[in-house]
ZADO-1210 file (C-alpha; in nm, 4 decimals, padded with zeros to 6 digits):
<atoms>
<atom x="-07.4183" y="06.6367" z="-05.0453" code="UNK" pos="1"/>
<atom x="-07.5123" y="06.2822" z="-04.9173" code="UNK" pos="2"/>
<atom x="-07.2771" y="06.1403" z="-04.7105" code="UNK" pos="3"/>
<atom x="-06.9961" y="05.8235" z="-04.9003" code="UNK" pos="4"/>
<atom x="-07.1391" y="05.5703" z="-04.6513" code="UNK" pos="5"/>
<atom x="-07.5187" y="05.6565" z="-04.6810" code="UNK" pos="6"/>
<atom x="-07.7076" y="05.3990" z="-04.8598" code="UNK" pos="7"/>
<atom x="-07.7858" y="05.4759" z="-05.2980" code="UNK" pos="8"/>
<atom x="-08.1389" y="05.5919" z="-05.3602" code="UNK" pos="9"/>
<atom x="-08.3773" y="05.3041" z="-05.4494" code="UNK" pos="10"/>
<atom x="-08.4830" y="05.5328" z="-05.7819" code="UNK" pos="11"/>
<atom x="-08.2538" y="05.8297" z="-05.8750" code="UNK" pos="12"/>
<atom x="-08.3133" y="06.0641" z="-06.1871" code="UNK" pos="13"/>
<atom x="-08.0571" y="06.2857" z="-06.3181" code="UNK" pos="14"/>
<atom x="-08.1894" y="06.5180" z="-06.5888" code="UNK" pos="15"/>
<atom x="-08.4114" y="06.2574" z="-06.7180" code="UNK" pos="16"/>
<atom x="-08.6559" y="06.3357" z="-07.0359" code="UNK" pos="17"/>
<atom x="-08.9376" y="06.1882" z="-07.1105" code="UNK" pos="18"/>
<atom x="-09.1210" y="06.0916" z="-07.4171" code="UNK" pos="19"/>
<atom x="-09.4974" y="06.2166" z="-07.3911" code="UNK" pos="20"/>
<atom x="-09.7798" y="06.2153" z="-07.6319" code="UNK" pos="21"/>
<atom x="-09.6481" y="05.9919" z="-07.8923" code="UNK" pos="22"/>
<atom x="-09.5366" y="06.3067" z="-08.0600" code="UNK" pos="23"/>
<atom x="-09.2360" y="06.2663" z="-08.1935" code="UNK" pos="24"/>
<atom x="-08.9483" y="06.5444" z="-07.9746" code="UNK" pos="25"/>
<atom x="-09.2427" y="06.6151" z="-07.7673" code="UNK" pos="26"/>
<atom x="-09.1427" y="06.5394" z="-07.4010" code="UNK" pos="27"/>
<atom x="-09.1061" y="06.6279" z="-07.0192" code="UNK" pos="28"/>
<atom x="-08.8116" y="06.7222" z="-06.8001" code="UNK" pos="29"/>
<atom x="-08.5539" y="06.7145" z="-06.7342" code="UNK" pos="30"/>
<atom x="-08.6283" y="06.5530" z="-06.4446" code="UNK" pos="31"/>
<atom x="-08.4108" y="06.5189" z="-06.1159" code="UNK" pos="32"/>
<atom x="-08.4824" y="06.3199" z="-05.7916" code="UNK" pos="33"/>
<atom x="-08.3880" y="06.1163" z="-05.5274" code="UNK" pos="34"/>
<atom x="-08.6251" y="05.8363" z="-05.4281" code="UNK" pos="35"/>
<atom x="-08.4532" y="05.6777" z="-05.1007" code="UNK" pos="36"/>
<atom x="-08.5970" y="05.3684" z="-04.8782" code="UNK" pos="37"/>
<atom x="-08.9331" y="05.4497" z="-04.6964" code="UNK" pos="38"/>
<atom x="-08.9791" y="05.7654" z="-04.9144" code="UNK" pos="39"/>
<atom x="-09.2778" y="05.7753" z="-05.1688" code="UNK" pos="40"/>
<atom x="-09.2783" y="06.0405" z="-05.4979" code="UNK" pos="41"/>
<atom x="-09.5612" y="06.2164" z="-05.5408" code="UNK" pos="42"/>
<atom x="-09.6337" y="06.2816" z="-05.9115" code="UNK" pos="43"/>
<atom x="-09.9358" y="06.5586" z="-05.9477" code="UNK" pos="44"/>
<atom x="-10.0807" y="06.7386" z="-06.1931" code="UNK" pos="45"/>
<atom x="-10.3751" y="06.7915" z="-06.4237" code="UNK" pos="46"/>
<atom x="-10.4552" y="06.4870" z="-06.7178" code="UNK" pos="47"/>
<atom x="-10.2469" y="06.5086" z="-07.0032" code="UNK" pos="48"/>
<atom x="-09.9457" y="06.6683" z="-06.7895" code="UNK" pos="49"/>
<atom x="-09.7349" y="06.3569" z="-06.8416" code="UNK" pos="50"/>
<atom x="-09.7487" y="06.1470" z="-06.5017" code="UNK" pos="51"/>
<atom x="-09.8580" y="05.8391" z="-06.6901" code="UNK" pos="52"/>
<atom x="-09.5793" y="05.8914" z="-06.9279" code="UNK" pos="53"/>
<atom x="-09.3256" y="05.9634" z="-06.6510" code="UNK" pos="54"/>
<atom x="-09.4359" y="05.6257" z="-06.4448" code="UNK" pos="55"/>
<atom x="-09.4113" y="05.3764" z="-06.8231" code="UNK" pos="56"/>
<atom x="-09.0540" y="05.5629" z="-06.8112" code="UNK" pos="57"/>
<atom x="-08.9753" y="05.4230" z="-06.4940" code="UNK" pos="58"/>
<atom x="-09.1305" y="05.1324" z="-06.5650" code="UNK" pos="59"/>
<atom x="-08.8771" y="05.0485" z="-06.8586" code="UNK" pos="60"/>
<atom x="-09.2360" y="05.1028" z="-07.0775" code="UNK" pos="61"/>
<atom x="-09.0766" y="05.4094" z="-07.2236" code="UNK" pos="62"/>
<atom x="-08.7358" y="05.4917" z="-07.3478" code="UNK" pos="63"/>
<atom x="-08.6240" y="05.8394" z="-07.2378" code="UNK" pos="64"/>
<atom x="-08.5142" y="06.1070" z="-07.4386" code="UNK" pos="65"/>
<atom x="-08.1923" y="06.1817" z="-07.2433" code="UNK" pos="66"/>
<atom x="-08.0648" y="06.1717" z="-06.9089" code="UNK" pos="67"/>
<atom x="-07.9803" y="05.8961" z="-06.6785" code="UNK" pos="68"/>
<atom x="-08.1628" y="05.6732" z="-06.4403" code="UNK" pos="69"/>
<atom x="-08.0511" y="05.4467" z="-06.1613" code="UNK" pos="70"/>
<atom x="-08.1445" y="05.2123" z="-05.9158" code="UNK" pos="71"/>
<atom x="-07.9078" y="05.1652" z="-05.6042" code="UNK" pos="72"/>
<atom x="-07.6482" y="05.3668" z="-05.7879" code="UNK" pos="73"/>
<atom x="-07.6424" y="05.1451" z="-06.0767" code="UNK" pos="74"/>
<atom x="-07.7856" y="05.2122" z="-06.4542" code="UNK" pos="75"/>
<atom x="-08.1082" y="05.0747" z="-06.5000" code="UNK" pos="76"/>
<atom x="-08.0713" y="05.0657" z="-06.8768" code="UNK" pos="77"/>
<atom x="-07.7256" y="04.8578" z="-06.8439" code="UNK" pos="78"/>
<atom x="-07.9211" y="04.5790" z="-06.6562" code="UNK" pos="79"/>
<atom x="-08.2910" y="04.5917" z="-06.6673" code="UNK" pos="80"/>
<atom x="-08.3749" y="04.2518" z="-06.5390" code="UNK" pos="81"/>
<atom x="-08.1888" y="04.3163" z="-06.2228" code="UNK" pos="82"/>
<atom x="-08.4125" y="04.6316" z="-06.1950" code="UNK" pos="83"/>
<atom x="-08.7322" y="04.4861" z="-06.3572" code="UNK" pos="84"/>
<atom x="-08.6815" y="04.2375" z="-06.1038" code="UNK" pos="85"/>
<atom x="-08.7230" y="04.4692" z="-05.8155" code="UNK" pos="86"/>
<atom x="-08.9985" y="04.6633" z="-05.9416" code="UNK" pos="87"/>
<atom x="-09.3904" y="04.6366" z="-05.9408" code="UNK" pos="88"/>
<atom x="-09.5798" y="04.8316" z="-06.2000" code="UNK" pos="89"/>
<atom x="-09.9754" y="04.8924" z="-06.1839" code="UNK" pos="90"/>
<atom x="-10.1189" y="05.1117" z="-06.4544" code="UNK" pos="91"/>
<atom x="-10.4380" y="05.2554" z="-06.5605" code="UNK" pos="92"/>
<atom x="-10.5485" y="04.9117" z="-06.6918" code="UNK" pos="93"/>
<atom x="-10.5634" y="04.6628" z="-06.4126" code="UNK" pos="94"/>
<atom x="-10.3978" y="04.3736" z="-06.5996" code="UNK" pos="95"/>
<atom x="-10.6859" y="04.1008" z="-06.5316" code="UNK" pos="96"/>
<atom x="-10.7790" y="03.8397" z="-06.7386" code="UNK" pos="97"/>
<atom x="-11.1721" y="03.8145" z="-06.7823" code="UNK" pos="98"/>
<atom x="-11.1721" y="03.4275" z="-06.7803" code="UNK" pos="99"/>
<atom x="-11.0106" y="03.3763" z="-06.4842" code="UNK" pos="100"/>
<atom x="-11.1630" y="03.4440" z="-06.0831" code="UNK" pos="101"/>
<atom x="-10.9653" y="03.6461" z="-05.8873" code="UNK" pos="102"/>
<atom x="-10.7947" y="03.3806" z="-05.7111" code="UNK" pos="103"/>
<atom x="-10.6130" y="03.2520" z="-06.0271" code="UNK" pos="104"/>
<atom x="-10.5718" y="03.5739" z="-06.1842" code="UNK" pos="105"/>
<atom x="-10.3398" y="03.6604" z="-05.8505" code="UNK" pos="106"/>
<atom x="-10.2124" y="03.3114" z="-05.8843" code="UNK" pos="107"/>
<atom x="-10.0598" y="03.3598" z="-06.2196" code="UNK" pos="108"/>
<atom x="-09.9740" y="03.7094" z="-06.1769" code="UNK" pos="109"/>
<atom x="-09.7321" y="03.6866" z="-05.9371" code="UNK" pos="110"/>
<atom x="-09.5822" y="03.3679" z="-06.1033" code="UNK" pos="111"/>
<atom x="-09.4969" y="03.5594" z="-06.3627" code="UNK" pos="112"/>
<atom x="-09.3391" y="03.7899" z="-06.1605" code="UNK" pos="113"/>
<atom x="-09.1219" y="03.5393" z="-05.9954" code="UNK" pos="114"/>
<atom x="-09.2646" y="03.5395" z="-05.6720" code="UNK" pos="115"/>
<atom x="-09.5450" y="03.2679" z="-05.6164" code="UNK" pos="116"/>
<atom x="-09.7549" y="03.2493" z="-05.3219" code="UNK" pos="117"/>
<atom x="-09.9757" y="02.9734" z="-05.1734" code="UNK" pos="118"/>
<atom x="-10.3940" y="02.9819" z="-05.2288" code="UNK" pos="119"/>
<atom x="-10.3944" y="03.0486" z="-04.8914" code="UNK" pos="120"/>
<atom x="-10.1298" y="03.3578" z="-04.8844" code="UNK" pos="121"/>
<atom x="-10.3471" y="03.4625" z="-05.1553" code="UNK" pos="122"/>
<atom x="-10.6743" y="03.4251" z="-05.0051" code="UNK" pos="123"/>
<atom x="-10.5338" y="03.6209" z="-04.7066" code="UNK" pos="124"/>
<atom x="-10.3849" y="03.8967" z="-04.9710" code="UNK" pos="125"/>
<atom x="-10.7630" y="03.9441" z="-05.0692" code="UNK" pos="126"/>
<atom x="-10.9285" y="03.8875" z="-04.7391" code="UNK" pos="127"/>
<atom x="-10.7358" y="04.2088" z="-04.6833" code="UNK" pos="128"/>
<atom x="-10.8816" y="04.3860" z="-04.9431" code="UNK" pos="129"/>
<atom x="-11.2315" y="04.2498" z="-04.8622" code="UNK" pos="130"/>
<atom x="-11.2508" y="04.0585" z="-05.1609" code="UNK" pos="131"/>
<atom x="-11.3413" y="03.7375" z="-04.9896" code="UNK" pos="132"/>
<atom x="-11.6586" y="03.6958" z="-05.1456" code="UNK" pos="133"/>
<atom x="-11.5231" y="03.7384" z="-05.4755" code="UNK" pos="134"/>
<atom x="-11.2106" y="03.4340" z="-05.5161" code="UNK" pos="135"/>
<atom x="-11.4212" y="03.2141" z="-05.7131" code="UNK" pos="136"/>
<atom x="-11.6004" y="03.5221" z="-05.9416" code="UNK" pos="137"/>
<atom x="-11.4317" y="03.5635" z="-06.3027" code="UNK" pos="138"/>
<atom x="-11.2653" y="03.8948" z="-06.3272" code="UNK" pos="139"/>
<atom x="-11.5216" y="03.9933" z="-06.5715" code="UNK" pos="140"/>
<atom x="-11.8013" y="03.9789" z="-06.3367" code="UNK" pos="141"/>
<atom x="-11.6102" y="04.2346" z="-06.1038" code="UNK" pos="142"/>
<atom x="-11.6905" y="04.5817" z="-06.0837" code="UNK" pos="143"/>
<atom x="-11.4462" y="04.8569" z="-06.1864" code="UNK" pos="144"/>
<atom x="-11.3627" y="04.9186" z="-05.7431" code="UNK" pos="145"/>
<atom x="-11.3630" y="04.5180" z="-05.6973" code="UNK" pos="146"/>
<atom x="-11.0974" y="04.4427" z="-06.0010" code="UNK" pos="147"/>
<atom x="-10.8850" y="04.7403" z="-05.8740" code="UNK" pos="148"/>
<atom x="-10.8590" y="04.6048" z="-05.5393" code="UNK" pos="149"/>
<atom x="-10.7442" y="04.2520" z="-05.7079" code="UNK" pos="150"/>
<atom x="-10.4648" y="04.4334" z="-05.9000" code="UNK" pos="151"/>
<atom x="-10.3598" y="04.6090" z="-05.6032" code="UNK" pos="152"/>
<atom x="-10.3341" y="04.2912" z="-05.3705" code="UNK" pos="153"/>
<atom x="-10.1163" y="04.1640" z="-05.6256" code="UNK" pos="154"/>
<atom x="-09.8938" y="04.4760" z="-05.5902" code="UNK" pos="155"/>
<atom x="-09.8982" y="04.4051" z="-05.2145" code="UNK" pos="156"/>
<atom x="-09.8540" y="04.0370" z="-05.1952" code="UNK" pos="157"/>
<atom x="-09.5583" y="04.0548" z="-05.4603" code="UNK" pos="158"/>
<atom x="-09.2830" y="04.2378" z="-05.2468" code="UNK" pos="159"/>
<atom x="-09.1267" y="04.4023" z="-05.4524" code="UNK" pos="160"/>
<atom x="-08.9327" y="04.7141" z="-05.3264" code="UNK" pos="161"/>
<atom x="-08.9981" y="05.0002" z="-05.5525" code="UNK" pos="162"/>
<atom x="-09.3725" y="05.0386" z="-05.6466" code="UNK" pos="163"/>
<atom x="-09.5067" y="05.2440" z="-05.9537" code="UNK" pos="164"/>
<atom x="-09.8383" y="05.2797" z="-05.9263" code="UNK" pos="165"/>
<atom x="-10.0713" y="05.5156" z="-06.1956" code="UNK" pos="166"/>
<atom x="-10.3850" y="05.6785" z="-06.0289" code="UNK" pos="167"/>
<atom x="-10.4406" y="05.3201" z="-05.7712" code="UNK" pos="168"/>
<atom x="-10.6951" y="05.5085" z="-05.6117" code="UNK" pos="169"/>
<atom x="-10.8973" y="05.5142" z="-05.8909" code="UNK" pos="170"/>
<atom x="-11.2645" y="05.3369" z="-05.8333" code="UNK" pos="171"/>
<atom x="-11.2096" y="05.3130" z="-05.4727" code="UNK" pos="172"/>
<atom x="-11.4617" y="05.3468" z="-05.1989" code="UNK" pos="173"/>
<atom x="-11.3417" y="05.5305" z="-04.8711" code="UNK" pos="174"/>
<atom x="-11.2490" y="05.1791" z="-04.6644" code="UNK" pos="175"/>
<atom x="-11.0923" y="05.0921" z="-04.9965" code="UNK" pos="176"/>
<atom x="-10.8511" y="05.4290" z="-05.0047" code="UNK" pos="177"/>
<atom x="-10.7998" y="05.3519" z="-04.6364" code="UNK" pos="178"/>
<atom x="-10.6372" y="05.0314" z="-04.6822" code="UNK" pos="179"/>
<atom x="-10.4547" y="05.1965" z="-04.9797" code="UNK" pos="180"/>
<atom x="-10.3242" y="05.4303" z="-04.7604" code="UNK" pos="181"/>
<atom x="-10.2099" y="05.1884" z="-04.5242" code="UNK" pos="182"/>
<atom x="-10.0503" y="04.9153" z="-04.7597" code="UNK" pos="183"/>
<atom x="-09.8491" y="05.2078" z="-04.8463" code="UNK" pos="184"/>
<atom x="-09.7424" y="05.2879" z="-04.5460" code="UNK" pos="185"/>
<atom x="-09.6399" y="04.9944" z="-04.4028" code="UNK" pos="186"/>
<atom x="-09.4569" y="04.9659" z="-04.7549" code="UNK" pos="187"/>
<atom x="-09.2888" y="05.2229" z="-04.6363" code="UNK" pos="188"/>
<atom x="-09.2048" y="05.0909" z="-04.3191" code="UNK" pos="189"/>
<atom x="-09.0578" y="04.8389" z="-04.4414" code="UNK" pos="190"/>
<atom x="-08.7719" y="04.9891" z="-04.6391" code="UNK" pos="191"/>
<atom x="-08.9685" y="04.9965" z="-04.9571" code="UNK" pos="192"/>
<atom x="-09.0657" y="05.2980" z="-05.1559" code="UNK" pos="193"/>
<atom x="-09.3144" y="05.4287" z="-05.4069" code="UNK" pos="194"/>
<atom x="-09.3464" y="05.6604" z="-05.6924" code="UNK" pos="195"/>
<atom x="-09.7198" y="05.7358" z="-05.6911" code="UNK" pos="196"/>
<atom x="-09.9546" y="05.9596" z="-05.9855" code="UNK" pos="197"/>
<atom x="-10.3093" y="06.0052" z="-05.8052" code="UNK" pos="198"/>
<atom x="-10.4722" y="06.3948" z="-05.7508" code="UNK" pos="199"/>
<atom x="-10.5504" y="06.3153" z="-05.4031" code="UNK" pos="200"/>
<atom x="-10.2778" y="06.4618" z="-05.1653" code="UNK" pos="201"/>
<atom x="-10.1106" y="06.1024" z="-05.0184" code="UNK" pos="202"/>
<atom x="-10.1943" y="05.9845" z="-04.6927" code="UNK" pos="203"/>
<atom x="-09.8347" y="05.9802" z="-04.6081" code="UNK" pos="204"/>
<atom x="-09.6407" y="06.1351" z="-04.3498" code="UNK" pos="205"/>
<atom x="-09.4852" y="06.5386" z="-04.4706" code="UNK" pos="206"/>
<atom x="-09.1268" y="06.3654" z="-04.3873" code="UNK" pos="207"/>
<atom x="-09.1445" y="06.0669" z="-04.5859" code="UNK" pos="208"/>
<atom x="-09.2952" y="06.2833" z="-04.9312" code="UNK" pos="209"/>
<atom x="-09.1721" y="06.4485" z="-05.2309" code="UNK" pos="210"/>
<atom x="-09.3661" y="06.6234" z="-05.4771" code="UNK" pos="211"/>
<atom x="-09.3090" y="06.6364" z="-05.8409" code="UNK" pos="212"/>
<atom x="-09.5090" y="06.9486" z="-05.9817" code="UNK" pos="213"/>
<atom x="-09.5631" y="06.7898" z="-06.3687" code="UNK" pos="214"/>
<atom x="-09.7802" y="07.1269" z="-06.4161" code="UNK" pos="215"/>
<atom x="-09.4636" y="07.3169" z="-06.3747" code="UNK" pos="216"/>
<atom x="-09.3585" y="07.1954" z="-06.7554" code="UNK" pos="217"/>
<atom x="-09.6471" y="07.3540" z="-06.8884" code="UNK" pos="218"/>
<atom x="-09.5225" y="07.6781" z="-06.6804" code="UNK" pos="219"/>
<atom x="-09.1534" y="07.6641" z="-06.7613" code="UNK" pos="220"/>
<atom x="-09.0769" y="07.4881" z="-07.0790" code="UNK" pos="221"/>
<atom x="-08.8435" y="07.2006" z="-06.9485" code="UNK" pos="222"/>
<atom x="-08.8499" y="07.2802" z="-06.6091" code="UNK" pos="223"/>
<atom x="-08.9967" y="07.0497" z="-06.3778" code="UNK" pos="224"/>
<atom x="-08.9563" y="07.0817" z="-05.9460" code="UNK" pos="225"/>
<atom x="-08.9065" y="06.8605" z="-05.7045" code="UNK" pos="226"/>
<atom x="-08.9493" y="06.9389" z="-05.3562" code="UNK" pos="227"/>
<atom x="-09.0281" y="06.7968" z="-05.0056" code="UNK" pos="228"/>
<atom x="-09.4426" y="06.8539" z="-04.9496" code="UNK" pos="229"/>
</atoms>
């Protein structure tokens, strides 16, 4: 039982079902963790097991089926902008506009997410990422590695504290997943926390990681484990 004075999970799921498929009664769960500060949730399992489905969920993307869902031991549903406000999303898709370079892509991304940041913040942001070379190049022009790497210093230079992120290491060369793995980690450090699909086994301390199984639905009907890797 978790002590009346500790702090409220970041994320918390209690019995939580998800839609999945676009089949209509066809979903996951229930579902039931704890996703505290400096903790990231593993989500694993082969394609079509529901991760993706499971992370628009979170993301407010997807209404769920039943169950609850809070953030800092308040409803998410009973005030989303609060929550939205909090969160940062990255998907399969990596949300760039074609027409515009890199630069004013992250520009106008985070923006719109409420948090702008100076050229120069920015320019750091993808200096980081080794994307130096590419401020001024239209997002078209990018290859599938380079316009991940935008999307995720746009994740990183937003702030927010809970990060949902679908398969980020997808496209990645090996000094790529490196930094990955330590933007993460200092996310971590930092009080924030993560709820991460990929099939790579995170780069993330055994202490700090859960593991949801989503392969374990297929097992056992609506049965779905959680447990410390």
């Amino acid at each position: 039982m978790r002590p009346a004075d500790a702090p409220a999970p970041l994320l918390a799921a209690n019995g939580l079902c998800c839609p999945r498929g676009g089949v209509p009664g066809q979903g996951v769960g229930p579902l039931h963790f704890d996703v505290h500060a400096g903790q990231l949730l593993h989500l694993r399992g082969a394609n079509g097991s529901g991760k993706s489905s499971v992370l628009r969920m979170l993301a407010g993307l997807l209404r769920p089926m039943a169950g609850a869902l809070q953030a800092l031991g308040r409803d998410v549903f009973r005030d989303p902008s609060s929550y939205h406000a909090r969160v940062a999303y990255l998907g399969h898709a990596n949300a760039l506009c074609g027409d515009l370079t890199a630069l004013e892509n992250l520009r106008y991304c985070l923006h719109v997410a409420g948090v702008p940041q100076s050229d120069d913040a920015i320019t750091a942001g993808l200096t980081a990422w080794r994307l130096n070379a590419c401020l001024h190049t239209p997002a078209a022009r990018l290859s599938q590695g380079q316009a991940r790497r935008v999307a995720l210093a746009a994740v990183m230079l937003g702030g927010k504290p809970l990060w949902l992120l679908d398969e980020p290491d997808a496209g990645l060369d090996a000094a790529s997943l490196e930094q990955l793995w330590t933007e993460l980690n200092a996310h971590l450090d930092d009080g924030g926390a993560a709820v991460v699909a990929c099939h790579r086994q995170p780069a993330t301390a055994s202490n700090r990681l859960q593991t949801l199984n989503m392969d374990d639905y297929a097992d056992a009907g609506y049965a779905v484990s959680v447990g410390v890797a």
